[in-house]
N, C-alpha and C positions, 0 to 999 in steps of 0.2 A: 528461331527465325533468322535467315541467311540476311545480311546487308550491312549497311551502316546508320548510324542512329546518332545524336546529338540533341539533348536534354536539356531544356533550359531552364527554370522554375526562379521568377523573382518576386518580390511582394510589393509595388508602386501603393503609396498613399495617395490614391484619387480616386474618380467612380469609374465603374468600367465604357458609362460615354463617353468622359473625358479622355481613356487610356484608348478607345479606337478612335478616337477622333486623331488622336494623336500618332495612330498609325496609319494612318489613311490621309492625312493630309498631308499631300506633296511642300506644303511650306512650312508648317510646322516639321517634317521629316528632316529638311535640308539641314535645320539646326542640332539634332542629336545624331543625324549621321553621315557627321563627315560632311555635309554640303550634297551627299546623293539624297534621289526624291526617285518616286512613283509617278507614272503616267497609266492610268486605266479611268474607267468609270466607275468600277468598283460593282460590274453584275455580273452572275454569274456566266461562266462561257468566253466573256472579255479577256483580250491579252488586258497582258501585264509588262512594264517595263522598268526596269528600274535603272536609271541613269548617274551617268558622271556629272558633275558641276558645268562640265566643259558642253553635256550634249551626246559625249558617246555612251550605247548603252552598254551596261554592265552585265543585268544580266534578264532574261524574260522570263513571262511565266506565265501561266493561264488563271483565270479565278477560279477555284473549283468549286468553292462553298462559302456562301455567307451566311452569318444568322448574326446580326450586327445589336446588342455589342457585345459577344457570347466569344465566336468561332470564324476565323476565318482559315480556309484552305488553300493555299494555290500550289500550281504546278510550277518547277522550278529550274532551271538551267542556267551554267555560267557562258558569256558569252565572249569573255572576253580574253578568256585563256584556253588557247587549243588543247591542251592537258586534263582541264577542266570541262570544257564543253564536251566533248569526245567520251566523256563518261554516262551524258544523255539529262534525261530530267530526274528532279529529286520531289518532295514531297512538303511543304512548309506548313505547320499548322501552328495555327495561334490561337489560343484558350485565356479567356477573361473571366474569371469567378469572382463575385463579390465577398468577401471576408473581414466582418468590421467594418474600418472606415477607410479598408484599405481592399484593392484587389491584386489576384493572384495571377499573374500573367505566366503560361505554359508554351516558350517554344518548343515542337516538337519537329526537326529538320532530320530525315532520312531517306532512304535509298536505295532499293532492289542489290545494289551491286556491294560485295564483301571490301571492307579498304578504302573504301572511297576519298579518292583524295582531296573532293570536293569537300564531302561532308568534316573532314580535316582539317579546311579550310574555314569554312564557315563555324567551327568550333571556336576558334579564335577571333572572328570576326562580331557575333553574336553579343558575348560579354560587353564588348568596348560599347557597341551599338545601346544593347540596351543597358548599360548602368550612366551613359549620355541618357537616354528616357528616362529615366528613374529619377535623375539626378534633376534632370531639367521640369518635370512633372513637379517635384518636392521641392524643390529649392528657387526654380526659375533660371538655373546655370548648369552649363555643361563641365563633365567633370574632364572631359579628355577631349583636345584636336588632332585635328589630321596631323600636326607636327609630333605629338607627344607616341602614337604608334609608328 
């Protein structure tokens, strides 16, 4: 298969309502990532926006699919880097499986285009995000701030 692809697979100690609530709420969001949060309603078909602290948005996306608290899909683009945006939309899939006392969260971030220097981007960006979730789910505290990347 031609494109690019970025794999994420973590194991959060909570239940999988707890772990989409967690990514779906724009206030609980701001605290594991960075101070950015989501703006949508969260139905299918809705943009999606997901913003800077400040207000400017970062990057949109569409909802492509919910099945809440299993799978979410959306459609995805950066907006904030001409580099970035110019290479069009990518593909975000988020996968919740219960496993013990604990679930299995699967990002799955790709992209028609070979190289992508988005999905490059977001390879590095991913980790910090979610082991800030992981950390803050199991512990109550972030493991990393905006200062420390």
């Amino acid at each position: 298969m031609a494109g690019s692809t970025f794999v994420y697979v973590t194991f959060i100690r909570t239940s999988p309502e707890d772990l989409w609530s967690a990514l779906t709420n724009p206030e609980f969001m701001r605290k594991y990532w960075f101070g950015v949060y989501a703006e949508t309603d969260w139905k299918v078909g809705s943009q999606w926006k997901l913003k800077f602290p400040d207000g400017r948005i970062a990057d949109t996306e569409e909802v492509v699919e919910i099945d809440s608290p299993k799978r979410l899909v959306l459609q995805w683009r950066n907006e904030f880097k001409p580099e970035l945006k110019a290479e069009g939309y990518s593909r975000c899939v988020f996968e919740i499986e219960p496993v013990g006392d604990a679930v299995r969260l699967t990002i799955t971030h790709s992209m028609e285009r070979d190289n992508a220097k988005f999905i490059d981007a977001v390879s590095g960006g991913w980790p910090c995000i979610l082991s800030n979730l992981k950390s803050l789910l199991e512990t109550g505290a972030v493991v990393l701030t905006a200062g420390d990347i």
